[in-house]
C-alpha positions in Angstrom: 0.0 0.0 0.0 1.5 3.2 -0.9 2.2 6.1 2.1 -1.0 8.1 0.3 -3.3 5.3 0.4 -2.2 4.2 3.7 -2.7 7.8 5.5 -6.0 8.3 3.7 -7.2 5.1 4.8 -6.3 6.2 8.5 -7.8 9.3 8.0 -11.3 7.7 7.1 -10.9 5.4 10.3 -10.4 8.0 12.6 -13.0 10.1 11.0 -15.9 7.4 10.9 -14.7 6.9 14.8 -15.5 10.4 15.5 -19.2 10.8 13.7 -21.9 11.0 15.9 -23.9 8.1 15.8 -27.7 8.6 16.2 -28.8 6.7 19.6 -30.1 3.0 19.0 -33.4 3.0 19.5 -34.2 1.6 22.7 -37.7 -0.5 24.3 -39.3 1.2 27.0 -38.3 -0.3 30.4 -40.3 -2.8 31.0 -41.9 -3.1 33.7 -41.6 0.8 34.9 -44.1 -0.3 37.6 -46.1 -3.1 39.7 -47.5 -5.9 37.5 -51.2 -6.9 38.7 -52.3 -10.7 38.3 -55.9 -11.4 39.1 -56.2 -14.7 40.1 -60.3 -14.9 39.5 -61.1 -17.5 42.4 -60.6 -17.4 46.9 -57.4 -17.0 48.1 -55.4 -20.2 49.4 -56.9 -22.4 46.1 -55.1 -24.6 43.4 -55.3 -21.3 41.4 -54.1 -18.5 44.2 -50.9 -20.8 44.6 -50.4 -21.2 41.2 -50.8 -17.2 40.5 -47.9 -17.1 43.7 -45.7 -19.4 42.0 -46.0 -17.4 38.5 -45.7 -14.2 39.9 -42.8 -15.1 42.1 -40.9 -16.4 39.1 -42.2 -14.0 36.5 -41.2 -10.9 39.1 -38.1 -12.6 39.4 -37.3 -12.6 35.5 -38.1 -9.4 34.5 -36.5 -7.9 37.6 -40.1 -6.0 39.0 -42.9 -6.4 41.0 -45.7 -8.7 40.4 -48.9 -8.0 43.1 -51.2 -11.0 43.4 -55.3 -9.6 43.6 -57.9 -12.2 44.4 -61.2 -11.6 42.9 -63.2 -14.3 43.4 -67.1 -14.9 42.3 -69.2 -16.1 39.8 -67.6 -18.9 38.6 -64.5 -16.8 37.9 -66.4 -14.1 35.9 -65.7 -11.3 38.6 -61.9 -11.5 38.4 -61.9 -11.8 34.4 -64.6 -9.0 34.2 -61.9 -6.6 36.2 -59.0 -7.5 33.6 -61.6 -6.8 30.6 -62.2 -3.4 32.2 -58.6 -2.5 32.9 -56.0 -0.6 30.3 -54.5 -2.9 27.7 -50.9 -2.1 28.8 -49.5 -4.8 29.8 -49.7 -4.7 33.3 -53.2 -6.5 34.1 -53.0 -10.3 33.8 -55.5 -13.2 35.2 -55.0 -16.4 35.6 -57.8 -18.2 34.4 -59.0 -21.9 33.1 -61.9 -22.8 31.6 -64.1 -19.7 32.4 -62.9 -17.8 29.1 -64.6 -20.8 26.7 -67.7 -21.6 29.0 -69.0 -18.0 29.8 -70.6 -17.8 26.9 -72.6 -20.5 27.0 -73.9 -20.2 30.6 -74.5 -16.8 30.5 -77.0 -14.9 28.7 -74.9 -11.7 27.9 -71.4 -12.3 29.6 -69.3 -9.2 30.7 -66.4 -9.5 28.3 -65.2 -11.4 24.9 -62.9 -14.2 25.1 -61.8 -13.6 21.6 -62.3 -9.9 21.4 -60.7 -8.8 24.6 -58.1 -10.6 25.3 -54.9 -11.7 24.3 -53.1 -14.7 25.5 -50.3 -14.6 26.4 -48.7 -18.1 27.9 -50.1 -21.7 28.6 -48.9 -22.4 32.2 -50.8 -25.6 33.1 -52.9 -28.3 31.6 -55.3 -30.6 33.9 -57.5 -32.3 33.4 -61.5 -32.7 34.1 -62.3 -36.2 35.3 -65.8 -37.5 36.5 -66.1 -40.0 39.0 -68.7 -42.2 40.8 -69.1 -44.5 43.6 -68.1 -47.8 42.3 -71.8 -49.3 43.6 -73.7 -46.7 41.3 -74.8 -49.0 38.7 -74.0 -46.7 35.6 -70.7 -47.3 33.9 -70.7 -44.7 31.4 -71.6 -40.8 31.4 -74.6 -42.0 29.3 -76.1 -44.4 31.9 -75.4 -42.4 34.3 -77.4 -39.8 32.5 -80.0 -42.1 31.7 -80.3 -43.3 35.5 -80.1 -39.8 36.9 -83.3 -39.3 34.0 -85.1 -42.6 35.3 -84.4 -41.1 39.6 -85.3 -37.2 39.1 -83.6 -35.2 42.2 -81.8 -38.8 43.4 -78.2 -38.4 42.1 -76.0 -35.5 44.0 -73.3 -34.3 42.3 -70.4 -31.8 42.7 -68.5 -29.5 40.6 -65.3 -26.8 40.9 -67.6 -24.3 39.7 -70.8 -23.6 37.7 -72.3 -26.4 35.2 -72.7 -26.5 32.5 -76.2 -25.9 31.4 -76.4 -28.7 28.8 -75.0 -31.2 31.6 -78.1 -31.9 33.2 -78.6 -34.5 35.5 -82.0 -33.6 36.7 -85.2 -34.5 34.6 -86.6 -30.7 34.3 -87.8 -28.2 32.0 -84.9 -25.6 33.4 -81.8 -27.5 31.7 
């Protein structure tokens, strides 16, 4: 390389080291203030520990705060309600199961849109729903047992985690 070529090539290093260089653009800091997860049923729950666990981990990652609210009641329907009415920015989340699909279906005009207003945002847990019986009820299937709870109106007690739903109907009425 000849002496010219050589200094000029210095010269255009030091000058392209001396150029301002606009400012990267940077994300907004992230979380800036307390998180709020709703966990939509009574404190001390399968879902309130959950929420703890999440928060705990998910405070812990993005180096914030992360404040557990419970807002238990109808079937869940409260505590989603209070997400559906608060800002979209990020810093309202509920954790929430099956309420979101079967809403709509047990309730003439539910408070909020699964689909409209709200975005999800992570899978954290998958159970399962199972139905059991004492072993000396004679029905051996969910349709016998929907046939027997038809042929004894009122007989058959059942439980659930929350509200059924209205096409499960183990009583022989007019209401279902």
């Amino acid at each position: 390389m000849k002496p010219r070529q050589l200094y000029l090539a210095v010269s255009a290093l030091i000058l392209t080291l001396h150029v301002q260089v606009p400012e990267r653009a940077h994300a907004q800091n992230y979380p800036n203030r307390p998180i709020r997860m709703i966990s939509p049923f009574p404190a001390g729950g399968g879902n309130d520990v959950l929420a703890r666990v999440i928060g705990t981990k998910l405070a812990d990652r993005l180096k914030g705060t992360v404040v557990i609210e419970n807002r238990p009641g109808a079937g869940a329907v409260i505590g989603i309600t209070a997400l559906a009415k608060s800002a979209p920015d990020g810093y309202t989340l509920v954790l929430s199961g099956s309420t979101l699909a079967v809403a709509p279906t047990l309730y003439k005009s539910p408070p909020f849109d699964a689909n409209k207003d709200f975005t999800p945002v992570a899978l954290v847990v998958h159970y399962p729903f199972l139905l059991v019986a004492n072993p000396l009820l004679p029905a051996r299937s969910l349709p016998e047992l929907i046939q027997l709870a038809k042929q004894q109106p009122g007989q058959i007690m059942y439980a659930s985690p929350g509200v059924a739903p209205r096409n499960i109907c183990l009583r022989n009425c007019s209401k279902c």
